[in-house]
OpenMM code with the backbone's topology and positions (N, CA, C; nanometers):
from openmm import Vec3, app, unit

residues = "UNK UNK UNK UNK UNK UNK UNK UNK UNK UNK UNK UNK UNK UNK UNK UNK UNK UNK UNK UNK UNK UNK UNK UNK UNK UNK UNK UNK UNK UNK UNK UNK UNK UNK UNK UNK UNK UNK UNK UNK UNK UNK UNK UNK UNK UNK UNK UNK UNK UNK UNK UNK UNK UNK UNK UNK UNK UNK UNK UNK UNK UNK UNK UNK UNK UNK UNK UNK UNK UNK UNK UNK UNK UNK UNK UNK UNK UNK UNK UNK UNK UNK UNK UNK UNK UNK UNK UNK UNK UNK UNK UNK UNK UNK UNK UNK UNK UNK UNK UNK UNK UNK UNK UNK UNK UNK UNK UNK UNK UNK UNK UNK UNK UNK UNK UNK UNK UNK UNK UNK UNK UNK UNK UNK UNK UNK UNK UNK UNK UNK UNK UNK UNK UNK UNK UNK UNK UNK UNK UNK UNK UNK UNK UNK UNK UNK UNK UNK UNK UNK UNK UNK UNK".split()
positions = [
    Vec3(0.0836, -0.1175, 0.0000),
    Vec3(0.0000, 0.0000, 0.0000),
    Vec3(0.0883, 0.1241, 0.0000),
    Vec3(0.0422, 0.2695, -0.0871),
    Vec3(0.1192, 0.3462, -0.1074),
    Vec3(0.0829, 0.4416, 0.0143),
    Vec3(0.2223, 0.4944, 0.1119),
    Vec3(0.1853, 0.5116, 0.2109),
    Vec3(0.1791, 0.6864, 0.2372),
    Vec3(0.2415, 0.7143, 0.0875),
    Vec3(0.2086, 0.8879, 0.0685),
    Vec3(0.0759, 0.9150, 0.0491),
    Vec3(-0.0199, 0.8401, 0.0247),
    Vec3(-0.1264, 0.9048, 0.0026),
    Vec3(-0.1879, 0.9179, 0.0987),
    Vec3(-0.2653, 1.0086, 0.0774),
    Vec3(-0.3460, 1.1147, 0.2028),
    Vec3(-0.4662, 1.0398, 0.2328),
    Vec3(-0.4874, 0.9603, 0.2957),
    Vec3(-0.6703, 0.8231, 0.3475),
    Vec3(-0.7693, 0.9382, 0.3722),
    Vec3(-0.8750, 0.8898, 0.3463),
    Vec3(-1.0021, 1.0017, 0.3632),
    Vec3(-0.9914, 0.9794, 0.5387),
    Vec3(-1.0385, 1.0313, 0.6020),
    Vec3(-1.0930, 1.0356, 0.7379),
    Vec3(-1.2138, 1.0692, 0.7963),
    Vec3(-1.2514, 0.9334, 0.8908),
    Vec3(-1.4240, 0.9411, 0.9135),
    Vec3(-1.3977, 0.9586, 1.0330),
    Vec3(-1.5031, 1.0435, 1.1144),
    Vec3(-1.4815, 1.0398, 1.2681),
    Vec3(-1.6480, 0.9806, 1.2736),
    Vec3(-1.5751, 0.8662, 1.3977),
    Vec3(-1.7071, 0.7624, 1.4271),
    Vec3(-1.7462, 0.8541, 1.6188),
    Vec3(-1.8873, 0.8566, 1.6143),
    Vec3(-1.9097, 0.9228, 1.7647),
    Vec3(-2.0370, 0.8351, 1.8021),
    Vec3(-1.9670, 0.7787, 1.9263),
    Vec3(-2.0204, 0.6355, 1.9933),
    Vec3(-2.0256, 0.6601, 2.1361),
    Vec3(-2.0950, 0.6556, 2.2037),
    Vec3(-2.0551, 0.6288, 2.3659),
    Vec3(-2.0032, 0.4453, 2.3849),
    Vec3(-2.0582, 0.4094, 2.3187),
    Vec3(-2.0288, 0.2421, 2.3034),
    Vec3(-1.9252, 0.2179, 2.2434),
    Vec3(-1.7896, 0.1849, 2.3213),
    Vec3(-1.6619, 0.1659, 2.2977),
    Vec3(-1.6163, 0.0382, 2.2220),
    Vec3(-1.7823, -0.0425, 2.2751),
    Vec3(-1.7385, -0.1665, 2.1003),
    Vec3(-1.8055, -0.1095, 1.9981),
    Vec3(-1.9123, -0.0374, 1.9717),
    Vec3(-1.9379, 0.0215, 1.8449),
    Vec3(-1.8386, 0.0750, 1.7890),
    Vec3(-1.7410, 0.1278, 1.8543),
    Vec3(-1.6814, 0.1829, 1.8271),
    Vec3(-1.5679, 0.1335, 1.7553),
    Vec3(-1.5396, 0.0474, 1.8612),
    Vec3(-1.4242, 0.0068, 1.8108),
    Vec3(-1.4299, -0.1192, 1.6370),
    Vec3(-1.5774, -0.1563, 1.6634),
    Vec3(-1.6562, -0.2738, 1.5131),
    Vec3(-1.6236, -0.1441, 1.4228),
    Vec3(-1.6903, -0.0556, 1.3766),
    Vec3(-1.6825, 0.0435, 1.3112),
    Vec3(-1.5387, 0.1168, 1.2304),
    Vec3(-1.4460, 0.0939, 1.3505),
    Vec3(-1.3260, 0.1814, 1.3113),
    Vec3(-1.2390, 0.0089, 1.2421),
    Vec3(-1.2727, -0.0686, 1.2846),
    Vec3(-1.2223, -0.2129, 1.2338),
    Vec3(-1.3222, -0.2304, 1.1039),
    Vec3(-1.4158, -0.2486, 1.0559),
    Vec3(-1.4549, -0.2153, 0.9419),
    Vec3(-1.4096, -0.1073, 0.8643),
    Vec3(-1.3968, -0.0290, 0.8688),
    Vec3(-1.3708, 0.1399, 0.7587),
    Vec3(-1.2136, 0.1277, 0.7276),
    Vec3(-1.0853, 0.0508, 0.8677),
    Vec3(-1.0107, 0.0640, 0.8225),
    Vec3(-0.9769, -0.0417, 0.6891),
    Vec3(-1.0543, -0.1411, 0.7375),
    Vec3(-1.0427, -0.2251, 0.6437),
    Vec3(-1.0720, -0.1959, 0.5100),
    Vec3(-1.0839, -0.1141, 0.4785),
    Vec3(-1.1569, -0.0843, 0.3597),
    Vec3(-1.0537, 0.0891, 0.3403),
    Vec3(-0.9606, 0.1134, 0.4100),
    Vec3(-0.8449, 0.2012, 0.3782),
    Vec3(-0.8788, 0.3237, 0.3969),
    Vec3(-0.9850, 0.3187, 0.5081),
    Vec3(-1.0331, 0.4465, 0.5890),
    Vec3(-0.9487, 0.5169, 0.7213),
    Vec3(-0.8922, 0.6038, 0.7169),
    Vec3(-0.8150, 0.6442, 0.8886),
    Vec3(-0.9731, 0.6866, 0.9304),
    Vec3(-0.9899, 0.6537, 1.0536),
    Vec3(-1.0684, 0.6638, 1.1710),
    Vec3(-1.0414, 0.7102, 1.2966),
    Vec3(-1.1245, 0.8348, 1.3169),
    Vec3(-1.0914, 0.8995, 1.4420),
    Vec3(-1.2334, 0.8963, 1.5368),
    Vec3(-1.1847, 0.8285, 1.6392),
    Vec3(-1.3298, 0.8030, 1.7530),
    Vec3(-1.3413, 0.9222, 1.8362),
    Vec3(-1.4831, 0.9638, 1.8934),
    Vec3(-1.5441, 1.0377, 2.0091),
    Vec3(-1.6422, 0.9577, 2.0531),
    Vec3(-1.6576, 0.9888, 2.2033),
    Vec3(-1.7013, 0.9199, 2.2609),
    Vec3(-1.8743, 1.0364, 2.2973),
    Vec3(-1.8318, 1.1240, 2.2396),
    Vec3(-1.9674, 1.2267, 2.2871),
    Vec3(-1.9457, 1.3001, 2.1660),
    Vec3(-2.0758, 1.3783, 2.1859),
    Vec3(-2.0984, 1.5078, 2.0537),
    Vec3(-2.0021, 1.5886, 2.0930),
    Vec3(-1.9382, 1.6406, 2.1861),
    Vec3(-1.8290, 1.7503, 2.1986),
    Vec3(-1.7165, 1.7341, 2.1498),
    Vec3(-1.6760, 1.5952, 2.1306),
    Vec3(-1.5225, 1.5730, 2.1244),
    Vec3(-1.5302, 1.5370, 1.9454),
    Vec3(-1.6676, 1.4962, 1.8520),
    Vec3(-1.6931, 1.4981, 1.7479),
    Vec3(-1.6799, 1.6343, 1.6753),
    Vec3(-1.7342, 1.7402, 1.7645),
    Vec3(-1.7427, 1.8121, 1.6968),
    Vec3(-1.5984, 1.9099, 1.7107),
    Vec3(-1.5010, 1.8680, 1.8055),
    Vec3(-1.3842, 1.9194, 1.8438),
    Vec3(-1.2826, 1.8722, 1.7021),
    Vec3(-1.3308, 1.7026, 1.7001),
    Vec3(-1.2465, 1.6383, 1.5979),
    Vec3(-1.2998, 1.6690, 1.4724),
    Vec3(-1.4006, 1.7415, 1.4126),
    Vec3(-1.4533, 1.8016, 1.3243),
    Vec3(-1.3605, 1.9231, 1.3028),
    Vec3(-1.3572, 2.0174, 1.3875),
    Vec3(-1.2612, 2.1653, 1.4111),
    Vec3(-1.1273, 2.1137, 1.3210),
    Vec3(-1.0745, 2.0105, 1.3841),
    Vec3(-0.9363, 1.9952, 1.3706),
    Vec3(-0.8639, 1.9015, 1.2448),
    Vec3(-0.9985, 1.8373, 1.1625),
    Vec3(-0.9269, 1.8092, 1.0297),
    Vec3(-1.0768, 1.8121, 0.9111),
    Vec3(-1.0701, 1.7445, 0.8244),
    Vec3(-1.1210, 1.7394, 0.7122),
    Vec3(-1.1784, 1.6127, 0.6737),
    Vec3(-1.2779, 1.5785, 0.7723),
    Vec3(-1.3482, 1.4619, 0.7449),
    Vec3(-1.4177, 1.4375, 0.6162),
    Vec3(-1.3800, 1.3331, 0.6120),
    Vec3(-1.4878, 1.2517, 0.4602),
    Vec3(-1.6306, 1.1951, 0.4700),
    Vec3(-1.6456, 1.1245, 0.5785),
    Vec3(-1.8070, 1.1085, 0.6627),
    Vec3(-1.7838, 1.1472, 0.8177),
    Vec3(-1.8796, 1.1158, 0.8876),
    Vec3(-1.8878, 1.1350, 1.0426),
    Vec3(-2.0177, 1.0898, 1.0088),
    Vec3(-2.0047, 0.9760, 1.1186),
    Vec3(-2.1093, 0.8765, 1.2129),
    Vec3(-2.1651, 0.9082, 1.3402),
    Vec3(-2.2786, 0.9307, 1.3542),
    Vec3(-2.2691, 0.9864, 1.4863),
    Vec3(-2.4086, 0.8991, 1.5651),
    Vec3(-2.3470, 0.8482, 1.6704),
    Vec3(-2.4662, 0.7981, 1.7225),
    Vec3(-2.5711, 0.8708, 1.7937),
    Vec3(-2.7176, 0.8558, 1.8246),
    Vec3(-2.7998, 0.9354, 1.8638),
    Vec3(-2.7999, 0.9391, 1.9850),
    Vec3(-2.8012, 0.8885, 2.0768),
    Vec3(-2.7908, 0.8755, 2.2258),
    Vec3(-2.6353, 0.8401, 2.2637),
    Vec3(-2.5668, 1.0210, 2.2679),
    Vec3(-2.4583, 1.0294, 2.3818),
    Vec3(-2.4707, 1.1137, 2.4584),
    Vec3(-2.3506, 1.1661, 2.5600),
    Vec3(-2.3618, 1.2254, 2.6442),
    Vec3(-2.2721, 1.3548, 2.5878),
    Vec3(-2.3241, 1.5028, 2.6610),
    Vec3(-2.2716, 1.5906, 2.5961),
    Vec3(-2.3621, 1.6347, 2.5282),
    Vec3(-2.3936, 1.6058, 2.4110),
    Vec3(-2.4411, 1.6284, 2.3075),
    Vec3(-2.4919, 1.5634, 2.2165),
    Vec3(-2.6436, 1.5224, 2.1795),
    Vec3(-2.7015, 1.4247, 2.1362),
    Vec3(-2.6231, 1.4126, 1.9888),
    Vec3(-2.6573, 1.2859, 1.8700),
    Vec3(-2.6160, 1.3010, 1.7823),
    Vec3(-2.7292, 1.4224, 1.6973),
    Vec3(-2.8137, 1.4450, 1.6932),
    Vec3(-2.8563, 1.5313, 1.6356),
    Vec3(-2.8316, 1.6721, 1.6949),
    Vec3(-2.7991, 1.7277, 1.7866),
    Vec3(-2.6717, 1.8543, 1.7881),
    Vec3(-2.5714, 1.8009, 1.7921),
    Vec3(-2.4852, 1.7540, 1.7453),
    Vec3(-2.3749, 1.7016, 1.7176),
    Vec3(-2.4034, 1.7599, 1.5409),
    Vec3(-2.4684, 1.7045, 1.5041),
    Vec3(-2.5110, 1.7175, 1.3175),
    Vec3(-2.5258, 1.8552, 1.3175),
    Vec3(-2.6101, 1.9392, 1.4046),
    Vec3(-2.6329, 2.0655, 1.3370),
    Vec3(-2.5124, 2.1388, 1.3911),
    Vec3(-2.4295, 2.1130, 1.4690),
    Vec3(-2.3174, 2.1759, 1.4965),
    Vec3(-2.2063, 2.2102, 1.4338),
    Vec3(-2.2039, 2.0517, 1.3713),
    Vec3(-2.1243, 2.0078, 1.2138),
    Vec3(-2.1455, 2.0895, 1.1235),
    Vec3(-2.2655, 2.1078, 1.1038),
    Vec3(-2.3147, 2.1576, 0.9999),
    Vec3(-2.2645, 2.2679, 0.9552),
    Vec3(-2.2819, 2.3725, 1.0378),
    Vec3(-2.2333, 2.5115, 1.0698),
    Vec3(-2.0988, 2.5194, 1.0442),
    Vec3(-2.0524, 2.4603, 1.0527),
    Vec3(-1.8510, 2.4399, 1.0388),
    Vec3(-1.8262, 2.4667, 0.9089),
    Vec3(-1.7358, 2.5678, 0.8518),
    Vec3(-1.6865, 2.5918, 0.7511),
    Vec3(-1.6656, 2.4534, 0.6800),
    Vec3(-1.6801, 2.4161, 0.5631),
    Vec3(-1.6341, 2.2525, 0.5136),
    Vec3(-1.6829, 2.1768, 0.5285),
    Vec3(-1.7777, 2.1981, 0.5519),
    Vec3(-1.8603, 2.0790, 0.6490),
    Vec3(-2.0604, 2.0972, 0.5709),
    Vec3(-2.0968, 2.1631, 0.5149),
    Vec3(-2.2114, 2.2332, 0.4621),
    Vec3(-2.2509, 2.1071, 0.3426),
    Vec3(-2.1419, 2.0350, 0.3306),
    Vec3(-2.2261, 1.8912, 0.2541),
    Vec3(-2.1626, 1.7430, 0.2489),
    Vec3(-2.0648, 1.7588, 0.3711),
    Vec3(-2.0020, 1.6425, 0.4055),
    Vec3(-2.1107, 1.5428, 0.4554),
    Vec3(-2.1018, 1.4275, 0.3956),
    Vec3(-2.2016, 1.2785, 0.4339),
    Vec3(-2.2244, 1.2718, 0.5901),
    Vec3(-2.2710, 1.2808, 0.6730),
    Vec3(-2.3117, 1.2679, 0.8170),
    Vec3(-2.3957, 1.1911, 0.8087),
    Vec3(-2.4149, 1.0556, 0.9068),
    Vec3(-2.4817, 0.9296, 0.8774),
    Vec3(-2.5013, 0.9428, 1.0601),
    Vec3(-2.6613, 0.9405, 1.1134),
    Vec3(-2.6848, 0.9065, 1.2246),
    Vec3(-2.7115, 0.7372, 1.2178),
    Vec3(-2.7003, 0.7157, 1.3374),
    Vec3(-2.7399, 0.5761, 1.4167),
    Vec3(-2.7789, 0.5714, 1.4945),
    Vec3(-2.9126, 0.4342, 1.5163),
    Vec3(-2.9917, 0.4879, 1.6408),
    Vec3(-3.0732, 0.3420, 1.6049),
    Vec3(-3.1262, 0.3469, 1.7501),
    Vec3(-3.2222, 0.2000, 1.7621),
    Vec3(-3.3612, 0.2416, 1.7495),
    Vec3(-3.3668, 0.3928, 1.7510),
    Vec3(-3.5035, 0.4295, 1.6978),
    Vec3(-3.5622, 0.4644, 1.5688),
    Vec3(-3.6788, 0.4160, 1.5190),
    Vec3(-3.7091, 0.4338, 1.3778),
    Vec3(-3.8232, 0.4627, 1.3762),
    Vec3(-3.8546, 0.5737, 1.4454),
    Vec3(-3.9555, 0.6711, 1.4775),
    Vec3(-3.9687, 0.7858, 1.3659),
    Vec3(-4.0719, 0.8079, 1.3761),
    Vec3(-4.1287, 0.9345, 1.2904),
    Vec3(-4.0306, 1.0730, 1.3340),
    Vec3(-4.0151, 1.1006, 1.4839),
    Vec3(-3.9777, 1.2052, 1.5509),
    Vec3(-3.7961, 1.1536, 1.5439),
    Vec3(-3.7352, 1.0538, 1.5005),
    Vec3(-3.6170, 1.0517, 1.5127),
    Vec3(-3.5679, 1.0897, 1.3907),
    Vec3(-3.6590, 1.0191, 1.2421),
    Vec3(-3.5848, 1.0622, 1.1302),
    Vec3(-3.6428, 1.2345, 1.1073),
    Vec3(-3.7561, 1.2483, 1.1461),
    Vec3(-3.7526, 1.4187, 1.1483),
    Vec3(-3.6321, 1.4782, 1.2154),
    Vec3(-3.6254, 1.4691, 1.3189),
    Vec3(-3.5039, 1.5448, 1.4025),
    Vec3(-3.3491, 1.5189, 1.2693),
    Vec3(-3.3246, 1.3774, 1.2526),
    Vec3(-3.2525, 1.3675, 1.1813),
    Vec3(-3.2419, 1.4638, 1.0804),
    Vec3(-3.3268, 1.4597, 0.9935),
    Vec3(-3.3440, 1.5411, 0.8922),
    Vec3(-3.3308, 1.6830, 0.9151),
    Vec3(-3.3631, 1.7528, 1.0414),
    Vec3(-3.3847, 1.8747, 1.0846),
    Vec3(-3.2316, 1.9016, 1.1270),
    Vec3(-3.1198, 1.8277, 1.1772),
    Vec3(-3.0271, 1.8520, 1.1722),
    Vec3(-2.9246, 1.8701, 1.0631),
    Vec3(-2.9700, 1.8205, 0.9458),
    Vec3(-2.9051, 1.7888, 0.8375),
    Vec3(-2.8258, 1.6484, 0.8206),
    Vec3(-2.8778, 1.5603, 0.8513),
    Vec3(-2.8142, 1.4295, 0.8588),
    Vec3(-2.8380, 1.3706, 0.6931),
    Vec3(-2.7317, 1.3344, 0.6262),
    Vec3(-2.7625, 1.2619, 0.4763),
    Vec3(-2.8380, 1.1541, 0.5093),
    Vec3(-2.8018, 1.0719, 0.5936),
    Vec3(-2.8691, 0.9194, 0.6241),
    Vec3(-2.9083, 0.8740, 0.7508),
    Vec3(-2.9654, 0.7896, 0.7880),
    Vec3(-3.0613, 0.7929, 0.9084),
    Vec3(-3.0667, 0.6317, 0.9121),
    Vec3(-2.9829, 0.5060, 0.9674),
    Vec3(-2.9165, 0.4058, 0.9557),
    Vec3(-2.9778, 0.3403, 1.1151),
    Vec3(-3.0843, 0.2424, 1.1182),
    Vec3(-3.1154, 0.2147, 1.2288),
    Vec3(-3.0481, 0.0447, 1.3128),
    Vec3(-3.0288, 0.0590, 1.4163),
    Vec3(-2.9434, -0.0730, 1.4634),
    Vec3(-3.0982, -0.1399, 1.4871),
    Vec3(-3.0182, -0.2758, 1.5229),
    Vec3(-2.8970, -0.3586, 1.4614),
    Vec3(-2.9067, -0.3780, 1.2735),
    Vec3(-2.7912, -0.3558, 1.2688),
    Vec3(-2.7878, -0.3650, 1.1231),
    Vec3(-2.6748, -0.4476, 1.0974),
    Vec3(-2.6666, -0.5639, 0.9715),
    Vec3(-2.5330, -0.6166, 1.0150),
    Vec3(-2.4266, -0.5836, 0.8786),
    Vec3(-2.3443, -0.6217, 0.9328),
    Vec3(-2.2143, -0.5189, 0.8867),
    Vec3(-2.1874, -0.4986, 0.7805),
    Vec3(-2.2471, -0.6406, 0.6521),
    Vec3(-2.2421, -0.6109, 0.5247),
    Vec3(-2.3487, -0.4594, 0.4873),
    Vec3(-2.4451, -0.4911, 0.5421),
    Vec3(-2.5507, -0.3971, 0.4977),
    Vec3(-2.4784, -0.2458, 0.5465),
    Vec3(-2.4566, -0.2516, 0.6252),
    Vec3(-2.3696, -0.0840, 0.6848),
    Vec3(-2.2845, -0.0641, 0.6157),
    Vec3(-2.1880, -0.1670, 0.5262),
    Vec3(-2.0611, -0.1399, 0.4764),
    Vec3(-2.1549, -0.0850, 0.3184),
    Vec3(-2.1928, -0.1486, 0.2882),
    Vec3(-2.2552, -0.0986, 0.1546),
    Vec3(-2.3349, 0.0904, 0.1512),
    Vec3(-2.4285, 0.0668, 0.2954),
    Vec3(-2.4794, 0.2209, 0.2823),
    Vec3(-2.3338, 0.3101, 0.2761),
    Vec3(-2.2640, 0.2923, 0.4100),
    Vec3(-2.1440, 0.3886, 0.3746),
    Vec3(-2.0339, 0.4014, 0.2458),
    Vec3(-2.0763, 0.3105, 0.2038),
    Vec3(-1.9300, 0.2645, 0.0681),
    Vec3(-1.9445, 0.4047, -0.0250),
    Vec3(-2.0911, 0.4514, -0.0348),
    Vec3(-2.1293, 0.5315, -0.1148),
    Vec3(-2.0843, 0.6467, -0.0998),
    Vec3(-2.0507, 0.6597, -0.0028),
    Vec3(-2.0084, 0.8073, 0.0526),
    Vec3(-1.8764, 0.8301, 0.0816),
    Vec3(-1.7684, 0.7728, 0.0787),
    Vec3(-1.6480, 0.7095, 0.0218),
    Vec3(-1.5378, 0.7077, -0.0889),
    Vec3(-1.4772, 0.7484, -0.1000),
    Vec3(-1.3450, 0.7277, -0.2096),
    Vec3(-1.2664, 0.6122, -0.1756),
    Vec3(-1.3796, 0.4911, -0.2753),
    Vec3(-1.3170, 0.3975, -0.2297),
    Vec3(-1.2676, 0.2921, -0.4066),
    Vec3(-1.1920, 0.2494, -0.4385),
    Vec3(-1.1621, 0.1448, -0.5567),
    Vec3(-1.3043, 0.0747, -0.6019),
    Vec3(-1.3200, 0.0357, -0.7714),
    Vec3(-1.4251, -0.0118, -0.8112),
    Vec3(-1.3893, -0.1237, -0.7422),
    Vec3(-1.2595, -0.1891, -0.7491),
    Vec3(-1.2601, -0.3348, -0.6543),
    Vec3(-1.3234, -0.3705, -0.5085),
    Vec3(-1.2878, -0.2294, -0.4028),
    Vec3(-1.3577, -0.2622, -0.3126),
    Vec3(-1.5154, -0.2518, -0.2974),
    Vec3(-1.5427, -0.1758, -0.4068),
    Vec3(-1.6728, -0.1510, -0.3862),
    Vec3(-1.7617, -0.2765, -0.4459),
    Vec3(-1.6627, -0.3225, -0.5374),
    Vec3(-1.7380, -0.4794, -0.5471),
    Vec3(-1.7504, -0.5719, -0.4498),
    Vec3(-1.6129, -0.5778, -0.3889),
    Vec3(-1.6057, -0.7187, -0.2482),
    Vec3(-1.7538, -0.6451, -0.1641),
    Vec3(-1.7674, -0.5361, -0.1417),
    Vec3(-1.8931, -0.4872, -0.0135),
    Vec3(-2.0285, -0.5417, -0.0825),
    Vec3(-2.0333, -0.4996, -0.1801),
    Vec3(-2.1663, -0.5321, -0.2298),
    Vec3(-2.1673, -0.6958, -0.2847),
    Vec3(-2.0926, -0.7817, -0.2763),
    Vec3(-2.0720, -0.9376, -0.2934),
    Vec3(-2.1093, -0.9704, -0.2016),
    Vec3(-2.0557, -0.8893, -0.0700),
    Vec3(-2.0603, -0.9411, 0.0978),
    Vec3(-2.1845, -0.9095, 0.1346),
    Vec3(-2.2542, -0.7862, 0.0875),
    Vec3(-2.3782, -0.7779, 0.1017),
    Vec3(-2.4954, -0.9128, 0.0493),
    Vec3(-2.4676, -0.9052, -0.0750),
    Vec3(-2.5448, -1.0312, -0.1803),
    Vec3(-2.5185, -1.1689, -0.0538),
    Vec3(-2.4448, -1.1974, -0.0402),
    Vec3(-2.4224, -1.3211, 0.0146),
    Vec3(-2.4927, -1.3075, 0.2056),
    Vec3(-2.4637, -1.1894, 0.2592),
    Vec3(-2.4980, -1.1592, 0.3669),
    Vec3(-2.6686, -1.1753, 0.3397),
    Vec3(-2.7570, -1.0831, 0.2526),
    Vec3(-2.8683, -1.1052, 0.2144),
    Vec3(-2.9424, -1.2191, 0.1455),
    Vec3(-2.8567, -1.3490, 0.1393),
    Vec3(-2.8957, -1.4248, 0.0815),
    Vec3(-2.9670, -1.4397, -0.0953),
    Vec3(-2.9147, -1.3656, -0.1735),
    Vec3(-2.8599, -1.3303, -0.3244),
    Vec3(-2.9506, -1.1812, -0.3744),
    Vec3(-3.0099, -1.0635, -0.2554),
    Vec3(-3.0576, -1.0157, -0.2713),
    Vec3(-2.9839, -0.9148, -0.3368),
    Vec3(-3.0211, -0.8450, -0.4503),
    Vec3(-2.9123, -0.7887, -0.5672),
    Vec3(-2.9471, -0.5830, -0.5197),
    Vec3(-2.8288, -0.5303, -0.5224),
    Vec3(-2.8368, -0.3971, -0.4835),
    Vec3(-2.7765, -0.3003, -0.6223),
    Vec3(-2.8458, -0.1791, -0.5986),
    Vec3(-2.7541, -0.1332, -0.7492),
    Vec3(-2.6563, -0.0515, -0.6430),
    Vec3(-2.5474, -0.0306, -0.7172),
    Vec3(-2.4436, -0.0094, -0.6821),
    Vec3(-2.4207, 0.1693, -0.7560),
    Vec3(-2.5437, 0.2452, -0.7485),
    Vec3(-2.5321, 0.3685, -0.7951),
    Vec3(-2.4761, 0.4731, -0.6431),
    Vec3(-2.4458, 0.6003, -0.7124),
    Vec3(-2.3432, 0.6752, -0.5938),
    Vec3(-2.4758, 0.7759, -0.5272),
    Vec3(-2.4124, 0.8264, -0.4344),
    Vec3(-2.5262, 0.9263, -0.3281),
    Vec3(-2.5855, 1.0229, -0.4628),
] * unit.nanometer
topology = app.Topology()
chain = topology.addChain("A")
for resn in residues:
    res = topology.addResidue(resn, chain)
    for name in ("N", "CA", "C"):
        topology.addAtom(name, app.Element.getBySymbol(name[0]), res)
């Protein structure tokens, strides 16, 4: 791997330190640098301080929910159409509104399993036609031969 090149960077924001840690072990795999917060403050600190490619943000942390976490983002110079993907065990009317009201691109409800997550995020990504094939294979096979188009955000 060529080690001059510059990796996109996702900051994942989890209070759940194995979400966290599944997440940043998926993305790297796939030739993502990953930077964790454990709350909306330290997301949106690690937002300040580089040039993220997505940010994940879960809905229930401390600090700062993920939906002010999103509209906080939002506001940030550079940041006005970067991919922001909430997560949440709720799939409520009032969660994907809020979502939406923060500016969240996607609204991704748990449990979801990992092929299916790797595929929503792939899209949002600078990632090789190769890898973007292995995700969506892993998906097909994860879904039992259910076929996805493989078009971009």
């Amino acid at each position: 791997m060529e080690t001059s090149r510059k990796r996109p960077r996702v900051i994942v924001a989890d209070d759940d330190t194995f979400i966290c840690r599944v997440l940043k072990g998926m993305l790297e795999a796939i030739e993502q640098d990953v930077a964790l917060a454990t709350n909306g403050l330290e997301a949106v600190d690690l937002a300040l301080g580089m040039a993220a490619a997505l940010i994940i943000l879960d809905v229930k942390m401390p600090e700062l929910d993920g939906f002010q976490t999103c509209a906080r983002i939002r506001k940030l110079p550079g940041y006005e159409r970067t991919p922001i993907v909430i997560l949440t065990f709720d799939n409520g009317e009032n969660s994907q509104s809020a979502a939406s009201r923060a500016g969240a691109t996607m609204f991704l409800v748990k449990p979801f399993t990992t092929a299916s997550l790797m595929l929503a995020l792939s899209r949002f990504l600078p990632i090789s036609d190769a890898t973007q094939q292995r995700i969506h294979a892993n998906a097909v096979r994860a879904t039992g031969g259910r076929v996805f188009a493989l078009t971009g955000s």
